[in-house]
C-alpha positions as CSV (number, residue, x, y, z in Angstrom):
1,X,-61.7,0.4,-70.1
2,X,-59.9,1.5,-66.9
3,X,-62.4,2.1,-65.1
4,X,-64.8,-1.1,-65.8
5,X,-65.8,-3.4,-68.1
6,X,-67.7,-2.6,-71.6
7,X,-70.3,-4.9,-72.9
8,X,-71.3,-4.2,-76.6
9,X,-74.9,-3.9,-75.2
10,X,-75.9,-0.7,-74.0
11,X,-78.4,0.9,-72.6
12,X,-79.6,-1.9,-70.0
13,X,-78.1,-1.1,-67.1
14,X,-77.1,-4.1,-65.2
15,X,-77.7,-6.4,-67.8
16,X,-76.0,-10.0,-67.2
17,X,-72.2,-11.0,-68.1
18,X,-73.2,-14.1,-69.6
19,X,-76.0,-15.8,-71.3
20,X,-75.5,-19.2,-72.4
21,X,-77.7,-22.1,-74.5
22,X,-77.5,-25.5,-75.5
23,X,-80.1,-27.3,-77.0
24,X,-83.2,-26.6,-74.7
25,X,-81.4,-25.1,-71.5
26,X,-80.3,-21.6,-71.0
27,X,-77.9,-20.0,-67.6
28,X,-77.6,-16.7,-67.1
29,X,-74.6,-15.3,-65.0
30,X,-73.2,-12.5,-63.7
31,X,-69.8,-12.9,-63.1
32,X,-68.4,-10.9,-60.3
33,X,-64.7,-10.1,-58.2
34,X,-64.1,-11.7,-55.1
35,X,-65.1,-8.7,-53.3
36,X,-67.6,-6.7,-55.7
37,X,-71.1,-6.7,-54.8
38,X,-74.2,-7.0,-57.3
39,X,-76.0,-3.7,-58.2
40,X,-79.9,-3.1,-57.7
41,X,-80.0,-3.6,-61.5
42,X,-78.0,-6.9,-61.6
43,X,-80.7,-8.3,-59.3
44,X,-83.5,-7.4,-61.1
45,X,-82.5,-8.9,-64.2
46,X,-81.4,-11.6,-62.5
47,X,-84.4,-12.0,-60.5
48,X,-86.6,-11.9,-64.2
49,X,-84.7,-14.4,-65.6
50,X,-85.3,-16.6,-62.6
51,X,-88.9,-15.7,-62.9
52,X,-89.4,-17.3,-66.3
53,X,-87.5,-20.3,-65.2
54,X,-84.0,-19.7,-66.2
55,X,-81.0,-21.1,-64.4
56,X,-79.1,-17.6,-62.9
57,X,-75.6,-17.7,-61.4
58,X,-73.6,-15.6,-59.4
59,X,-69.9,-16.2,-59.9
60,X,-66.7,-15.0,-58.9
61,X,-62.7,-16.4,-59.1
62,X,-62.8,-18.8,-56.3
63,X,-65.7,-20.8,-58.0
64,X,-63.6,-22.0,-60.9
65,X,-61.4,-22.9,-58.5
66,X,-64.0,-25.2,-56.2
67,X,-65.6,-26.8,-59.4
68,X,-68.8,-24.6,-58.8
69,X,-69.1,-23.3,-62.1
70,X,-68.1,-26.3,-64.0
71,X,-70.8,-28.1,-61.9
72,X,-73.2,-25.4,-63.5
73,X,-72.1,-25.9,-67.0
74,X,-72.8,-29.6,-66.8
């Protein structure tokens, strides 16, 4: 929207950008501008994911550029 980004899921505020498998892995990221800052709900899902073991990212523009999420993907 103008304003901010939709997800299809709603209702779970602070849910994460992007959930991704392969085979028996699964990351987790929220994806973020260079200058926005992560919301009390974005940490606690983050935070549960972590808990159960899953990988969680933060990630903003300047890590495509440094490799840092590719190095994440691999």
């Amino acid at each position: 929207t103008a304003k901010s980004w939709r997800t299809p899921l709603q209702g779970y505020r602070g849910f994460p950008d992007l959930i991704a498998l392969r085979g028996n892995r699964c990351i987790v990221a929220e994806l973020k501008s260079e200058k926005g800052a992560l919301g009390l709900e974005q940490v606690d899902w983050l935070m549960a994911f972590k808990a159960v073991g899953i990988e969680v990212y933060e990630w903003r523009p300047r890590d495509l550029l440094s490799g840092r999420i590719e190095e994440g993907l691999r």
